[in-house]
C-alpha positions as CSV (number, residue, x, y, z in Angstrom):
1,X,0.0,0.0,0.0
2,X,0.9,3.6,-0.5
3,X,0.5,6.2,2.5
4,X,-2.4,7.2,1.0
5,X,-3.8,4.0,1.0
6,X,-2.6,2.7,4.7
7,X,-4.1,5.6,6.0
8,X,-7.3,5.4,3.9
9,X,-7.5,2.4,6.3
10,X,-8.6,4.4,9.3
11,X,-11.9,5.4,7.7
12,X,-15.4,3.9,8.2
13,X,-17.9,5.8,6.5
14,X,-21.5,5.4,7.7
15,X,-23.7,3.2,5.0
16,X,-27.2,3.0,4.6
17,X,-29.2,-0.5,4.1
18,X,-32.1,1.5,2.4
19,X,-30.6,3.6,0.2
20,X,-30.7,5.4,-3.1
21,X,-28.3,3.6,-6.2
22,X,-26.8,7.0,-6.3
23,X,-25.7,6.7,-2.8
24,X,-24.4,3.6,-3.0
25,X,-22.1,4.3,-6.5
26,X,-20.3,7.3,-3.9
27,X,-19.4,4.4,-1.7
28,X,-18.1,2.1,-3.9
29,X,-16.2,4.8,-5.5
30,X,-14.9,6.0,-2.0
31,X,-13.5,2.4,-1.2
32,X,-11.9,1.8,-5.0
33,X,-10.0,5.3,-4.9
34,X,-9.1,5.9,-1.5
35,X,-8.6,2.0,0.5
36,X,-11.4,3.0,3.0
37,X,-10.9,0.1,6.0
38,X,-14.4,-0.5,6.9
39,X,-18.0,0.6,6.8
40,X,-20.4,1.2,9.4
41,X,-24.1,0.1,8.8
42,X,-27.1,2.0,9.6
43,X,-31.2,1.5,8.5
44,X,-31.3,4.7,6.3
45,X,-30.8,8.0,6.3
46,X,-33.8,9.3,8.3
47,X,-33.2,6.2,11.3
48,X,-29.9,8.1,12.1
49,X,-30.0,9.3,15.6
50,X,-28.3,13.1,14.6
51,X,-31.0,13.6,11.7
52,X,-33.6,13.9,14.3
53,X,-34.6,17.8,13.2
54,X,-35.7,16.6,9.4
55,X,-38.5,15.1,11.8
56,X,-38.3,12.4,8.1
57,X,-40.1,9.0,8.4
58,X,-38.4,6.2,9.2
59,X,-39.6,3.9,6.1
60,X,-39.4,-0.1,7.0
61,X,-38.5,-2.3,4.4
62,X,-39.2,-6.1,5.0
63,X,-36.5,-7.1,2.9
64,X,-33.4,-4.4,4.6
65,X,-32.2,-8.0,5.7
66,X,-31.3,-9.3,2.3
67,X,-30.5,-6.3,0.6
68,X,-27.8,-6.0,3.6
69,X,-26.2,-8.8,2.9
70,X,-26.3,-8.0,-1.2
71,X,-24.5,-4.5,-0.1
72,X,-22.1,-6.4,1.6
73,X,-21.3,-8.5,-0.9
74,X,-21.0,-5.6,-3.5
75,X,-18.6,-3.3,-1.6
76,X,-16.4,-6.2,-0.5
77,X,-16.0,-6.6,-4.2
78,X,-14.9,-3.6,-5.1
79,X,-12.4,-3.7,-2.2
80,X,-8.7,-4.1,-2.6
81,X,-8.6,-4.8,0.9
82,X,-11.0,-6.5,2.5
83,X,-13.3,-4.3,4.5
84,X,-14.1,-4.6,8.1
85,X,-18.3,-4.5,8.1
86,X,-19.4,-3.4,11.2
87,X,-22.5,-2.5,13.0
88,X,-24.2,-1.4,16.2
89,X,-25.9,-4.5,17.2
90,X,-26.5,-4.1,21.1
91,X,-29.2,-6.2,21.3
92,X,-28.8,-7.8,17.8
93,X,-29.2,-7.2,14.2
94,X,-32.9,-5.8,15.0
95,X,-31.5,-3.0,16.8
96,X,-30.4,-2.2,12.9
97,X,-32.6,-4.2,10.7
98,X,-36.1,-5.0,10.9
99,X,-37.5,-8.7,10.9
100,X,-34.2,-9.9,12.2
101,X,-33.6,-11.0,15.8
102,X,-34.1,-9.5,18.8
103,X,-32.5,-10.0,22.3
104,X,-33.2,-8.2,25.4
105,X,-31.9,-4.9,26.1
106,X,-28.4,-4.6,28.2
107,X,-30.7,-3.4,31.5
108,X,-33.3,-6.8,31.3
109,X,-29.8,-8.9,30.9
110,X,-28.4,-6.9,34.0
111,X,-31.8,-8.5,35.7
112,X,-30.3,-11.8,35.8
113,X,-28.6,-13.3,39.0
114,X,-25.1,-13.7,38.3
115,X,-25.4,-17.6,38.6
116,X,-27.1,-17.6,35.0
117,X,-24.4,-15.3,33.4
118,X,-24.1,-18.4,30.9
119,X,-27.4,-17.0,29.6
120,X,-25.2,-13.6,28.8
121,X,-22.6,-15.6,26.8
122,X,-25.2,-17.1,24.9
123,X,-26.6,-13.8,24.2
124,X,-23.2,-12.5,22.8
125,X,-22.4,-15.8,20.8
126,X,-26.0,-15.9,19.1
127,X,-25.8,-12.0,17.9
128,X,-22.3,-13.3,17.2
129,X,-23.8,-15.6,14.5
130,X,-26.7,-13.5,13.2
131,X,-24.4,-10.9,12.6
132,X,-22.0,-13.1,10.7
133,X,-24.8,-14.9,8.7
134,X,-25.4,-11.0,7.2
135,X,-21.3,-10.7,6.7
136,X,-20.8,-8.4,9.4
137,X,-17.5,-8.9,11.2
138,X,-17.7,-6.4,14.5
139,X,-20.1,-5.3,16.7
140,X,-19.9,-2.2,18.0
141,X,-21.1,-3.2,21.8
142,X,-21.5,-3.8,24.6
143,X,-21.4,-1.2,26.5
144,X,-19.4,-0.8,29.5
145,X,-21.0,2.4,30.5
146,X,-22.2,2.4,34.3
147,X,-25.8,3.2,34.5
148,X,-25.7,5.8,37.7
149,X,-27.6,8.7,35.9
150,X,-31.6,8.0,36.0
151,X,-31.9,11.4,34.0
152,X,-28.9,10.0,31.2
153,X,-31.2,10.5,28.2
154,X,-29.1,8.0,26.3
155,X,-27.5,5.2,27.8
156,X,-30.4,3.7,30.6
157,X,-31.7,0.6,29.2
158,X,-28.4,-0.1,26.9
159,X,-25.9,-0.4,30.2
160,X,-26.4,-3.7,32.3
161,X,-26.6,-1.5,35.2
162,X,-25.5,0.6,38.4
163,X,-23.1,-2.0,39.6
164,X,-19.5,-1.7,38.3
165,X,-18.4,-5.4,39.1
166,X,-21.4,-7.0,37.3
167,X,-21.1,-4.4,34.5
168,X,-17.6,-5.6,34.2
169,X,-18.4,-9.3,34.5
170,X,-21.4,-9.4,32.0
171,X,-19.9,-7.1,29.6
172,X,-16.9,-9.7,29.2
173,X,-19.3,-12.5,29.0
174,X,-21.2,-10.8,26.0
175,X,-18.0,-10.4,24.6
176,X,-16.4,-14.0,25.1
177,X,-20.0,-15.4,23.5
178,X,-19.2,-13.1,20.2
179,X,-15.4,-13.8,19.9
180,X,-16.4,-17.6,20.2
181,X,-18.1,-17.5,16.6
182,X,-15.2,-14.9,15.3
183,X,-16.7,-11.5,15.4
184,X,-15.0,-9.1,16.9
185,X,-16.5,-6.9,19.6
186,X,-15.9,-3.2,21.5
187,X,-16.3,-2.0,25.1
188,X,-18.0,1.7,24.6
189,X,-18.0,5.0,25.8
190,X,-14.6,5.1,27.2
191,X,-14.2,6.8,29.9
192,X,-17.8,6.0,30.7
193,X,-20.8,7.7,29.7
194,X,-23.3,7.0,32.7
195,X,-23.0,9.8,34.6
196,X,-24.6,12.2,32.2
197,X,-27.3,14.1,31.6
198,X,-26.7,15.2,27.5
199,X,-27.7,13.2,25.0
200,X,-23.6,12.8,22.9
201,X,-25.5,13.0,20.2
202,X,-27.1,16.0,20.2
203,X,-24.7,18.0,22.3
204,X,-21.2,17.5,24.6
205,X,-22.0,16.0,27.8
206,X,-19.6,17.1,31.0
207,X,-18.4,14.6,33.4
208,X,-17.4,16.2,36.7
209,X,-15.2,13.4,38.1
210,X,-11.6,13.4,38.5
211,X,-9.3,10.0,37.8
212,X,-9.2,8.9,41.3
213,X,-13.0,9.0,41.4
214,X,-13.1,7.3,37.6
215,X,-10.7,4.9,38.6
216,X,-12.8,3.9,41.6
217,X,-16.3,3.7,39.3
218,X,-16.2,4.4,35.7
219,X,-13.3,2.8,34.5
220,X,-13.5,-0.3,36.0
221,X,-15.2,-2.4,33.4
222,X,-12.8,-0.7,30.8
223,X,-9.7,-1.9,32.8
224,X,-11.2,-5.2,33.3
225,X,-11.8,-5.4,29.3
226,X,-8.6,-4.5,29.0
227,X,-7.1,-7.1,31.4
228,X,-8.8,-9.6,29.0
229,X,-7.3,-8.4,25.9
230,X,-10.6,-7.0,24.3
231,X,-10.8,-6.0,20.6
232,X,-11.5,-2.4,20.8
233,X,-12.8,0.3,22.7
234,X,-14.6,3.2,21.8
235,X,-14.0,6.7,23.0
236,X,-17.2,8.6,23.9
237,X,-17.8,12.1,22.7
238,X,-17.8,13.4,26.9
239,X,-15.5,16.3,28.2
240,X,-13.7,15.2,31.9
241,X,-12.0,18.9,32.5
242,X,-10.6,17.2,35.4
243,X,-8.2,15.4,32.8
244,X,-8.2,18.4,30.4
245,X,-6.3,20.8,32.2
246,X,-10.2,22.1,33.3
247,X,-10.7,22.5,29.5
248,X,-14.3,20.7,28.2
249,X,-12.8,18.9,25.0
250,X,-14.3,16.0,23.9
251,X,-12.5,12.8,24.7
252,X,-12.8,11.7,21.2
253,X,-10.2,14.5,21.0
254,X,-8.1,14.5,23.6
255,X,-4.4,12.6,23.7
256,X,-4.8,13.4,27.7
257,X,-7.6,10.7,27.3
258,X,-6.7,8.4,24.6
259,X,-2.9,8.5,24.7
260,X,-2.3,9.5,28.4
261,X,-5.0,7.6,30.0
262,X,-6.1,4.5,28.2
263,X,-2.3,3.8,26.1
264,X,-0.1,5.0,28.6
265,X,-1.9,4.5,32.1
266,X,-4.2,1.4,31.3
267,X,-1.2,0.2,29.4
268,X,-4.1,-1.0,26.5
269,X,-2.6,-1.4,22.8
270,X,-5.8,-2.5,21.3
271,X,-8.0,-0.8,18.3
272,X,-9.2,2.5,19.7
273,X,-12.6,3.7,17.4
274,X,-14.1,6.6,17.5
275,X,-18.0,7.6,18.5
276,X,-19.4,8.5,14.9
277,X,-18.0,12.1,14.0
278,X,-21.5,13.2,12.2
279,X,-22.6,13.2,16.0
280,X,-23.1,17.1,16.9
281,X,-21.2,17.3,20.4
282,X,-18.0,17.5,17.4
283,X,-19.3,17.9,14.0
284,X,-19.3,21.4,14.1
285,X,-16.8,22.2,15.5
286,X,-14.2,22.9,12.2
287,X,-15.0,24.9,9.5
288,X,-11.9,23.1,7.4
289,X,-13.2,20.1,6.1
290,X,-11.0,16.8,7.3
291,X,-9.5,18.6,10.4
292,X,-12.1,16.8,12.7
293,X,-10.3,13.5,11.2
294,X,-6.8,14.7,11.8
295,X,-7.9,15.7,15.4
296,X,-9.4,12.7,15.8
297,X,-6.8,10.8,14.5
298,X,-4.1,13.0,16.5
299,X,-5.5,12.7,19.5
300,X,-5.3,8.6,19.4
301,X,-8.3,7.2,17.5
302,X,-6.8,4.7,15.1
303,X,-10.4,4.1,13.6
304,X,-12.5,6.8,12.8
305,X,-16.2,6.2,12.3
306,X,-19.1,7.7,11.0
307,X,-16.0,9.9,8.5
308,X,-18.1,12.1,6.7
309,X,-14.9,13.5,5.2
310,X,-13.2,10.7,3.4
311,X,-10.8,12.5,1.0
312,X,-10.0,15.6,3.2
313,X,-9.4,13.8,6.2
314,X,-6.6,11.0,4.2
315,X,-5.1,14.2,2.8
316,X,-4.9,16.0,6.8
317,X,-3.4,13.0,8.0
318,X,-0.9,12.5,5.8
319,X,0.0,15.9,6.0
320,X,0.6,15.9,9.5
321,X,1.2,12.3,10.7
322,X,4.3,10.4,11.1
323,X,5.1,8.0,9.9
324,X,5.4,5.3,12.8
325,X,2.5,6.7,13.8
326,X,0.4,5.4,11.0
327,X,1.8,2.0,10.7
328,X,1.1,1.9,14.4
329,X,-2.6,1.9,13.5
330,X,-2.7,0.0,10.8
331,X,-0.8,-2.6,12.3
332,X,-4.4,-2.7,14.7
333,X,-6.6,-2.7,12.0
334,X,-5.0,-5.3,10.2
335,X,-5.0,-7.7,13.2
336,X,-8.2,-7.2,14.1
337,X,-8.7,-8.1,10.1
338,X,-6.9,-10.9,10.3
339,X,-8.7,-12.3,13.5
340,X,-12.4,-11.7,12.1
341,X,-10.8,-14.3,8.9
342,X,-10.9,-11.4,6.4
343,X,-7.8,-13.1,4.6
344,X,-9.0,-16.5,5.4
345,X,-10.0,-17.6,2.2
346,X,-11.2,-21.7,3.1
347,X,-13.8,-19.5,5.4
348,X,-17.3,-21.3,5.6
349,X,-20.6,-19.3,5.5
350,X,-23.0,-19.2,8.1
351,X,-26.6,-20.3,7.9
352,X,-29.1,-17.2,8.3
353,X,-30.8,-16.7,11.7
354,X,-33.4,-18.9,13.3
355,X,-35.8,-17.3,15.6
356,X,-36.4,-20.6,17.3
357,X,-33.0,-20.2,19.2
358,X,-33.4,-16.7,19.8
359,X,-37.4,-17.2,21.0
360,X,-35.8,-20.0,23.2
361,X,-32.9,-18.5,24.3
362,X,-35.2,-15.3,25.2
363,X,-37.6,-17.3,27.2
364,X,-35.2,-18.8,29.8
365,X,-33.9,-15.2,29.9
366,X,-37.0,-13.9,31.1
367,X,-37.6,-16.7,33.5
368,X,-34.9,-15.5,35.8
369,X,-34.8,-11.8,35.1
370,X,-38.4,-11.6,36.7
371,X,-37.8,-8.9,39.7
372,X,-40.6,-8.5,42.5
373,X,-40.2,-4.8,43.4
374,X,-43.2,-5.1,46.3
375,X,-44.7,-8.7,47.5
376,X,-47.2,-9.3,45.0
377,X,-49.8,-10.1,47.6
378,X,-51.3,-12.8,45.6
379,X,-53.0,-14.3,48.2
380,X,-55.6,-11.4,47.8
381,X,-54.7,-11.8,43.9
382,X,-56.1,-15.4,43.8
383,X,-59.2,-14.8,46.4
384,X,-60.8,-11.8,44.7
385,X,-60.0,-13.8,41.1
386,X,-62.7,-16.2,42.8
387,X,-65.0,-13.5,43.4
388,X,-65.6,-12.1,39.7
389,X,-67.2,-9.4,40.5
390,X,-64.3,-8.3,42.3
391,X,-61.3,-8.8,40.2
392,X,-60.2,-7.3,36.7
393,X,-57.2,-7.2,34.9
394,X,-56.5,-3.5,32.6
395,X,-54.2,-3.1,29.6
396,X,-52.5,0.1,29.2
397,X,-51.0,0.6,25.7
398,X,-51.5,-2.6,24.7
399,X,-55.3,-4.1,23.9
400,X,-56.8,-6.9,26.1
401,X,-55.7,-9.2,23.0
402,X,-52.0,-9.5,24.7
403,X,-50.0,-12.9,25.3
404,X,-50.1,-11.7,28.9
405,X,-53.6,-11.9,29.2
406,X,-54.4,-14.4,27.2
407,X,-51.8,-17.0,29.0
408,X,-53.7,-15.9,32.4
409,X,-56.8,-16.6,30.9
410,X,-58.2,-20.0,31.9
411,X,-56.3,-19.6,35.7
412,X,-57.4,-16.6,36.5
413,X,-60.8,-15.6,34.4
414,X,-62.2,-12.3,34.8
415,X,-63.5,-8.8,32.9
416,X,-60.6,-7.1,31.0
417,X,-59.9,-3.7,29.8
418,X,-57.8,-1.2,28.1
419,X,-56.6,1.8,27.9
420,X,-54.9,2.1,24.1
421,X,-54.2,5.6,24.7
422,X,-54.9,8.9,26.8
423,X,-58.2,9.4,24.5
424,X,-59.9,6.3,25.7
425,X,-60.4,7.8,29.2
426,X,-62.4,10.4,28.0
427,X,-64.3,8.9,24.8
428,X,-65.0,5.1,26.0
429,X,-66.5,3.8,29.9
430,X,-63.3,2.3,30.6
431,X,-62.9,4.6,34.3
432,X,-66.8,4.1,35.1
433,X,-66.7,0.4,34.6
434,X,-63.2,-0.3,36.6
435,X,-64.5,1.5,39.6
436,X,-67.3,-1.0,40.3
437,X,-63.8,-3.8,41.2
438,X,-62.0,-4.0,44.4
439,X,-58.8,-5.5,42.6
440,X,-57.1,-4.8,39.8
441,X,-54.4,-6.7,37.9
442,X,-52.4,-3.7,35.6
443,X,-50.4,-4.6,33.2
444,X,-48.3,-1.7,32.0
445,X,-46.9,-1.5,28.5
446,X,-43.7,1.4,28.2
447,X,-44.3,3.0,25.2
448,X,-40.9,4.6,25.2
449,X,-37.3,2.9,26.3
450,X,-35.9,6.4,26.4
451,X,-37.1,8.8,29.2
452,X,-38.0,11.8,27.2
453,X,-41.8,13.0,27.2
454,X,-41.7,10.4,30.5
455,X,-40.5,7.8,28.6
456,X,-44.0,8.8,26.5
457,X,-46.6,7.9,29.4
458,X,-49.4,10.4,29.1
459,X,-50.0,12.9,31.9
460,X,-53.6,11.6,32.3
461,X,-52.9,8.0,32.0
462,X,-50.4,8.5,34.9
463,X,-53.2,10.6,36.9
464,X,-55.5,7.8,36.2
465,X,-52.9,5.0,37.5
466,X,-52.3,7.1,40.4
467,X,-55.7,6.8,41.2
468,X,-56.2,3.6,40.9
469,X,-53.6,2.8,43.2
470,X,-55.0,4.8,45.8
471,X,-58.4,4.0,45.8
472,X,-58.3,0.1,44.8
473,X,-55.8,-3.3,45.5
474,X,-53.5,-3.0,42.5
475,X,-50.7,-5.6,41.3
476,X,-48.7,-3.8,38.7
477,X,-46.6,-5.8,36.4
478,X,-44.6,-2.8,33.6
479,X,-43.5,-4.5,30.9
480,X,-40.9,-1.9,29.9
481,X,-37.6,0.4,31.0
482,X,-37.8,0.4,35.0
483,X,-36.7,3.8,35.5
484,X,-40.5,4.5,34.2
485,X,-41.7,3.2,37.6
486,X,-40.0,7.0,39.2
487,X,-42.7,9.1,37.0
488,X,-46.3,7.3,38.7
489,X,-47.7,8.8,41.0
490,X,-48.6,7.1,44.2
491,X,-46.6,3.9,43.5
492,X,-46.0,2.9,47.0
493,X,-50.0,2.5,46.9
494,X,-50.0,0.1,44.5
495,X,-49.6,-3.7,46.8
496,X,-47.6,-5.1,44.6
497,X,-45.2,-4.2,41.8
498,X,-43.3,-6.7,39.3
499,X,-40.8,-5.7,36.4
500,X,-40.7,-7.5,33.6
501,X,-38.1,-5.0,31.1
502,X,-39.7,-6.2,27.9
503,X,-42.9,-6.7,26.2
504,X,-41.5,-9.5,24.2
505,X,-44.1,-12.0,23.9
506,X,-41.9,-14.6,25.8
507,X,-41.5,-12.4,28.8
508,X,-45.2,-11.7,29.0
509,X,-45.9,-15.6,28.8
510,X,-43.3,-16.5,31.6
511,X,-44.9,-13.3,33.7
512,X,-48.1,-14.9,33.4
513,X,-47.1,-18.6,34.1
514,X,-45.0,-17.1,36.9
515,X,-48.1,-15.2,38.8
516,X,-50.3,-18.2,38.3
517,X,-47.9,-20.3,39.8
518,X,-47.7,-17.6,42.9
519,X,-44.0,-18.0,42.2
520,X,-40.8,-15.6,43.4
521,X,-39.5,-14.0,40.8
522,X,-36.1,-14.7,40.4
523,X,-34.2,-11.3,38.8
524,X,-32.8,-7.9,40.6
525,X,-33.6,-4.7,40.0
526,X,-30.0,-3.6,38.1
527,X,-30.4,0.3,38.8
528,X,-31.4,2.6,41.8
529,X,-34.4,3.9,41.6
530,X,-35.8,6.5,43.9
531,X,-39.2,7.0,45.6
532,X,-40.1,3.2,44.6
């Protein structure tokens, strides 16, 4: 290779699944003239978490899986060498790509009592496997970010949770269960982006912590990753001042962080990837386009992902890089290449996915993340149930037509109800006819994993819920992000509460089987919550 083409190396341009031919001539022009390393998949255009002002339509296509693995196949060709095909796969392809599978979110896995951690491997192994049976070789996850923010607008339900041992210890897992089929996988946002309150990708989120304090907390999964000899690690668009000389530059930015810190202190010689550079805490800050890329480059980043500047940035570099410097990184790259079988040509295919395993493999996942936040009382449950005219179960977000219900059907028959939407309390009789029950089985659907808008839960459907728990026996069971649980009112009403995390149709079958057995549920709660 040429400079030119080493460092062309460094560069993973964001790709779109759904995307116009036009689009997807520029990339295969950008790898055959300039060597590009890698490309990072995304949906389209419009799914992109920075494009959020256009307000545009996310537009599912029921064949994105396929035409993923066509794209693949048509940019590897035009690739001198191979590319790296990467994409951000947290809780598998779905995350990504409709009608593909889908595991539980990091927070449900953090559920689980460390005895079944063999469930987290599994979790990593069978992404691992979906991913490859697409051509993807490297998954941008797990996270390793501590979860000790309830307000972070962005992390929450991706991060296994508030504790850094078992983030540490699950995170690895997830990892060993993907590096066990080949794909390579990356510890993110170093130096931890759970303590914040700014959404990266929107703006530049502060962390107030100096190094003793992130030694003690943050960085603890990071150093454990790196104890283990993980793939890579991506640095998170966050300022720490504390290790800035009090200024608030992005970590994806500062050799403080990246060379200092995580080479130099941590002692890691792994890849080191960037957060996407389109995301807005950076991408405007340089007029000059391809001076984010040197920066980013500069300041440590051997992979740089989500370059929006491809020829600009090769030509900053190689203006102002050493030499030693860029075979450094390249010499990264191409490892991690050579370990994800790039230049392995007796390489066998994979079969596509089967959603029997990952149904299966889901199931016994929600059998032990079950988490009784307040005795369910089901004594009083299982009496009134008896008494019809005294027990009814009510669906919020979700019609009475749910597996839920319909699994609790023939053991515990009664009226049901729902509450699709705000509206329905005003223009149907759903309040007048609940008020005539003593008992009420809820089952809560979270519209919303994110906590904006309160995580989407009307203001009068909370009033309503609120109450209800104050004027009637309520068992609660939210299928959905448990930091939802802080924005009812009168919870501690309520006589008994149980999380479930996920409204996958497994979880609300083992929730139902689980309550008619008047059986403990087996999970922790994995975060703090307050006033619950």
């Amino acid at each position: 290779m040429t400079l030119e083409q080493k460092i062309g190396q460094f560069f993973f341009p964001a790709v779109f699944i759904n995307d116009t031919e036009e689009n997807i001539q520029e990339t295969e022009r950008l790898i055959k003239e300039y060597n590009i390393g890698g490309l990072t998949f995304f949906h389209s255009r419009a799914s992109a978490a920075t494009n959020y002002e256009s307000k545009k339509k996310v537009e599912f296509n029921d064949d994105s899986y396929q035409r993923l693995k066509d794209l693949i196949v048509r940019y590897q060709k035009c690739a001198t060498t191979p590319l790296l095909m990467s994409i951000d796969a947290e809780w598998g392809l779905a995350m990504r790509v409709e009608k593909t599978p889908q595991y539980p979110y990091a927070i449900t896995l953090g559920a689980l009592p460390e005895r079944k951690i063999d469930l987290i491997y599994q979790v990593g192994k069978q992404i691992g496997l979906d991913l490859k049976s697409a051509g993807i070789h490297y998954n941008l996850a797990p996270l390793a970010d501590i979860n000790n923010n309830p307000n972070n607008p962005v992390i929450g339900y991706r991060s296994f949770g508030s504790n850094k041992e078992k983030v540490a210890q699950f995170a690895l897992e997830y990892l060993r269960g993907m590096s066990d089929v080949g794909v390579l996988g990356c510890l993110k946002h170093f130096p931890g982006h759970g303590n914040t309150s700014v959404d990266s990708h929107l703006g530049l989120p502060v962390l107030e912590e100096n190094l003793e304090q992130l030694l003690e907390n943050e960085l603890v999964p990071f150093i454990k990753g790196i104890e283990n000899q993980v793939d890579s690690i991506m640095i998170g668009h966050l300022a720490v001042p504390a290790l800035n000389d009090g200024k608030e530059t992005s970590a994806t930015l500062s050799k403080n962080i990246i060379e200092k810190l995580l080479r130099e202190r941590l002692g890691y010689d792994g890849l080191v990837i960037s957060d996407a550079l389109n995301m807005h805490s950076v991408s405007k800050l340089y007029q000059t386009k391809g001076q984010l890329e040197w920066e980013a480059f500069n300041a440590g980043n051997d992979v740089l992902c989500f370059a929006e500047n491809v020829p600009e940035g090769i030509e900053a570099i190689l203006k102002n890089a050493t030499p030693e410097r860029i075979e450094a990184s390249l010499n990264r790259i191409m490892k991690c290449k050579q370990k994800a079988g790039l230049f392995d040509e007796s390489k066998s295919s994979v079969a596509d996915f089967d959603f029997k395993t990952t149904s299966e493999l889901n199931r016994k996942i929600a059998d032990y993340c079950i988490t009784d936040i307040r005795d369910k009382n089901n004594s009083i449950l299982l009496f009134d149930a008896k008494n019809r005219e005294r027990f009814a179960k009510l669906s919020i977000y979700k019609t009475i037509e749910n597996p839920f219900f319909e699994t609790l059907g023939s053991v515990l028959p009664s009226p049901e109800y729902e509450i699709e939407n705000a509206d329905d309390l005003v223009n149907t009789n759903v309040k007048e006819d609940i008020s005539i029950f003593d008992t009420i089985l809820i089952a809560l659907y979270v519209p919303k994993a994110k906590p904006l808008n309160k995580f989407d839960l009307e203001d009068k459907v909370l009033n309503f819920l609120g109450e209800l728990f104050q004027t009637k026996k309520c068992i609660l069971y939210v299928f959905g992000n448990p930091y939802a649980l802080q924005v009812i009112p009168n919870l501690e009403k309520a006589i008994g509460i149980v999380e479930m995390y996920q409204d996958f149709v497994e979880f609300q079958q083992s929730a139902a089987e689980q309550l008619a057995a008047n059986k403990k549920g087996k999970g922790s709660l994995p975060v703090l919550l307050t006033g619950v």
